[in-house]
C-alpha positions in Angstrom: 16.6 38.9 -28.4 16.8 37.7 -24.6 16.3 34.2 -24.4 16.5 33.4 -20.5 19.5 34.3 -19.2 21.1 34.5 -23.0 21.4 37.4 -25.4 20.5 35.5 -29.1 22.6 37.7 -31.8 21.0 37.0 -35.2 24.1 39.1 -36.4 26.8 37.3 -35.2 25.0 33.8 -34.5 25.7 33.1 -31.3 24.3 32.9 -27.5 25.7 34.8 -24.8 25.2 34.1 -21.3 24.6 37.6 -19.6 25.2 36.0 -16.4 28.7 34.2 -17.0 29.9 36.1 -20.2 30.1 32.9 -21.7 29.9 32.9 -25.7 28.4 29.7 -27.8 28.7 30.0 -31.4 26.1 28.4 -33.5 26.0 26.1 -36.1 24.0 25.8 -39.6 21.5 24.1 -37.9 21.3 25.4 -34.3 21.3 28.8 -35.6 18.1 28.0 -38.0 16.2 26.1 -35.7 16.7 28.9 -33.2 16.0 32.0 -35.8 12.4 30.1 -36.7 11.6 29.6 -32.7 12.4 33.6 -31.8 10.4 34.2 -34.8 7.4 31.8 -33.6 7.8 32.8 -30.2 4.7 31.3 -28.4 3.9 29.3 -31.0 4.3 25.8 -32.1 6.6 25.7 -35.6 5.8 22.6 -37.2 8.1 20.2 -38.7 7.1 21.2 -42.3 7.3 24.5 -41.5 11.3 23.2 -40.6 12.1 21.3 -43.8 14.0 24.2 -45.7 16.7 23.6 -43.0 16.8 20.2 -44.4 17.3 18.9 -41.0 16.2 15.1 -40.0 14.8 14.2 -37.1 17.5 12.8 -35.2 19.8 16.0 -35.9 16.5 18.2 -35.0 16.8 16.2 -31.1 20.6 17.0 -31.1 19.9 21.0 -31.9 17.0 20.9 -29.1 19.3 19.3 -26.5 22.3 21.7 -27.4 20.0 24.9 -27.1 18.7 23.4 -23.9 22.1 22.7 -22.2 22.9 26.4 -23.0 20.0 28.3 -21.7 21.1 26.1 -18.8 18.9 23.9 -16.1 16.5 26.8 -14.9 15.8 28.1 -18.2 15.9 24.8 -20.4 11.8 24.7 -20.3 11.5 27.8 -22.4 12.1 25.2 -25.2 9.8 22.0 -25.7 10.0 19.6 -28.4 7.0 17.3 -29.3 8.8 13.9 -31.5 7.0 13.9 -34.8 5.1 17.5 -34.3 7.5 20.7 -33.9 8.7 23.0 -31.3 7.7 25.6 -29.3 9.6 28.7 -27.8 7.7 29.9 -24.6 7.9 33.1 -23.8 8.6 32.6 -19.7 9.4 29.2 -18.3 7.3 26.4 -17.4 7.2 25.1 -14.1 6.4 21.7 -13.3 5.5 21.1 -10.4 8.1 18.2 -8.0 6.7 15.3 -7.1 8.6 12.9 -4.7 8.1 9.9 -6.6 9.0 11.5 -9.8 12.8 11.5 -8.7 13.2 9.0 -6.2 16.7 9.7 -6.0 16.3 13.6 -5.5 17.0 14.8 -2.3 13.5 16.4 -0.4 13.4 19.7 1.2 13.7 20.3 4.6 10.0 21.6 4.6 8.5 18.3 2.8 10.7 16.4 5.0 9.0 17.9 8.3 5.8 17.6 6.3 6.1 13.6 5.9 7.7 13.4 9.6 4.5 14.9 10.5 1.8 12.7 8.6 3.8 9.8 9.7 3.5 10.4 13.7 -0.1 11.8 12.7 -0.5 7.7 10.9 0.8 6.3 13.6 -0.9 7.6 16.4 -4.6 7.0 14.5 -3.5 3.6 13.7 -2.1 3.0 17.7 -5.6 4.7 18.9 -7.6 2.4 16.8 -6.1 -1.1 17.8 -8.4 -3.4 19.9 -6.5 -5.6 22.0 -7.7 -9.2 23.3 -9.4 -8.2 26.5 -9.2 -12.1 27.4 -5.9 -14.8 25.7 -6.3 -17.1 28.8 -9.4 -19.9 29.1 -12.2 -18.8 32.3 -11.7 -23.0 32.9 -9.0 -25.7 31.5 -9.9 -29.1 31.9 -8.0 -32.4 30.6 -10.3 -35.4 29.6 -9.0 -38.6 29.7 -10.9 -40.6 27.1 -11.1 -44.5 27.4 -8.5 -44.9 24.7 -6.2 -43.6 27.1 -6.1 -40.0 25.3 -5.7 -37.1 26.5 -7.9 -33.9 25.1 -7.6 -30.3 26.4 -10.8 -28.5 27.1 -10.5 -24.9 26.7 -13.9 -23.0 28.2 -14.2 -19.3 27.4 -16.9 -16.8 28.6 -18.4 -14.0 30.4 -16.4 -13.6 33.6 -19.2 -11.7 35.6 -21.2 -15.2 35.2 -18.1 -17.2 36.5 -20.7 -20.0 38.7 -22.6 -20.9 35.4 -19.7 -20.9 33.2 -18.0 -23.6 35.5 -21.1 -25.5 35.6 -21.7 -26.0 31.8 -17.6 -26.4 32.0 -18.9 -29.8 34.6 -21.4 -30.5 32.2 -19.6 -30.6 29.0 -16.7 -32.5 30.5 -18.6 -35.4 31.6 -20.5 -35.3 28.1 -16.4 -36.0 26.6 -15.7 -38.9 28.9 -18.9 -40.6 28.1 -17.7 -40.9 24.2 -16.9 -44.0 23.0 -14.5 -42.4 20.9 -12.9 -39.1 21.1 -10.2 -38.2 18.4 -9.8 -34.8 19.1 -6.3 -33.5 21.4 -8.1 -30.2 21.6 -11.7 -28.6 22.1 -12.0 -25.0 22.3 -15.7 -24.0 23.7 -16.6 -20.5 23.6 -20.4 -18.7 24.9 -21.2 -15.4 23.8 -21.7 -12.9 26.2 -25.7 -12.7 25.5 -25.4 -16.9 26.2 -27.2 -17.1 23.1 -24.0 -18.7 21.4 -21.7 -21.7 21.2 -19.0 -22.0 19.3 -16.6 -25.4 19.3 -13.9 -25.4 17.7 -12.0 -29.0 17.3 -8.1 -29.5 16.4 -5.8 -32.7 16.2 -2.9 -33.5 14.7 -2.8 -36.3 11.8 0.2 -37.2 9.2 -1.2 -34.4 6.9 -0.6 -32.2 9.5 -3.2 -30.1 11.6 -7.0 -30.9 10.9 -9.9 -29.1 12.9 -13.6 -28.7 12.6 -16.2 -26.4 14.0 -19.3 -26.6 15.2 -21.9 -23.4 16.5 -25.5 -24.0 18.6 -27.6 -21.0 18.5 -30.5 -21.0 21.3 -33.1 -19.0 23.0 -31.3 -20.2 26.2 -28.5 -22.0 26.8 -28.6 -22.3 30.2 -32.3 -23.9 30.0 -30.9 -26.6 27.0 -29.6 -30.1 28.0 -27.3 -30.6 25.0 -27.5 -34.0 25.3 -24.9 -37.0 23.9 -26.4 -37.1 20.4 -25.3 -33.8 19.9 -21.9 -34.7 20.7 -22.0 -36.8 17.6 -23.8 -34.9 15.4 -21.3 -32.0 15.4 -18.4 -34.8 15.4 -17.1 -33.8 18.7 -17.6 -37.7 19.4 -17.1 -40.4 16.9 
């Protein structure tokens, strides 16, 4: 009976490996389990159907994994034990299919290894392609406000370049608005108008013992450039305390 590459002779118990000549003689047990598998060939031989070998568990794991180490690495799947079921003798070999993560220590193929090399400059390039970089990192005006503590606050004014004349005026208009407080805690304001000037965002920062506090404040109007934000507001959004 070929099993593999091995010739199984019922007569004289053993398995020969056609390809290397090499001869393993069987024992009690391998020889048993073995004879019931050809027989069964294709199908499963359940454990009862085992017991007249008298043959626990732990010696029926030993037999398996001395069949399988001589059929050898490419034909050791023609055998497959199921723990607390039986065993099964296929009749050609079952492939399983490699997966890279199964072996993480197997070496890849030069074709997956091109394949990977590929998908990873194909990644990179739709990742690169897809970045949006800050069209604008530096203020449109800067301004330093000396309050009447003695303080010094930076005023940070970001906004549509194209309307570069109104953008410095409300930069004017807001810097007198910070050196009419009676109180400004705040070593940084950052003042930013949409593009549509239907938006202003403030954003506040100082420094205190806890570290770095800030605070936030947004005005949404029809208008800006028609809407006196007067000194109230200053203190209503905290800007001025």
């Amino acid at each position: 009976m070929q099993i593999g590459r091995c010739w199984f002779d019922q007569q004289k118990k053993q398995l020969i490996d056609q390809s290397t000549e090499q001869i393993w003689s069987l024992n009690e047990h391998e020889f048993a389990v073995l004879a019931q598998l050809v027989f069964h060939r294709g199908r499963v031989v359940s454990l009862e159907q085992l017991s007249p070998i008298k043959i626990t568990n732990e010696e029926l794991t030993h037999v398996v994994e001395s069949i399988c180490r001589y059929l050898g690495e490419q034909h050791k799947s023609l055998i497959e034990y199921v723990p607390e079921q039986g065993i099964i003798l296929h009749k050609k070999v079952i492939s399983h299919p490699f997966r890279l993560l199964d072996a993480p220590k197997r070496a890849i193929s030069y074709g997956n290894y091109i394949l990977i090399l590929i998908l990873t400059v194909l990644a990179m390039t739709f990742v690169y392609s897809n970045l949006s970089y800050p069209t604008n990192t530096k203020p449109n005006f800067a301004r330093q406000i000396l309050s009447t503590q003695g303080n010094i606050t930076h005023l940070l004014v970001y906004g549509n370049k194209q309307n570069n004349d109104s953008l410095r005026r409300k930069t004017e208009a807001i810097s007198r608005h910070l050196r009419r407080c009676n109180i400004l805690p705040w070593q940084s304001i950052t003042v930013a108008f949409s593009e549509d000037n239907l938006n202003l965002s403030v954003v506040m920062k100082r420094k205190n013992s806890d570290g770095w506090e800030f605070n936030n404040a947004k005005l949404i109007l029809p208008n800006l450039d028609h809407y006196h934000v007067h000194s109230d507001w200053y203190k209503e959004v905290s800007i001025c305390a």
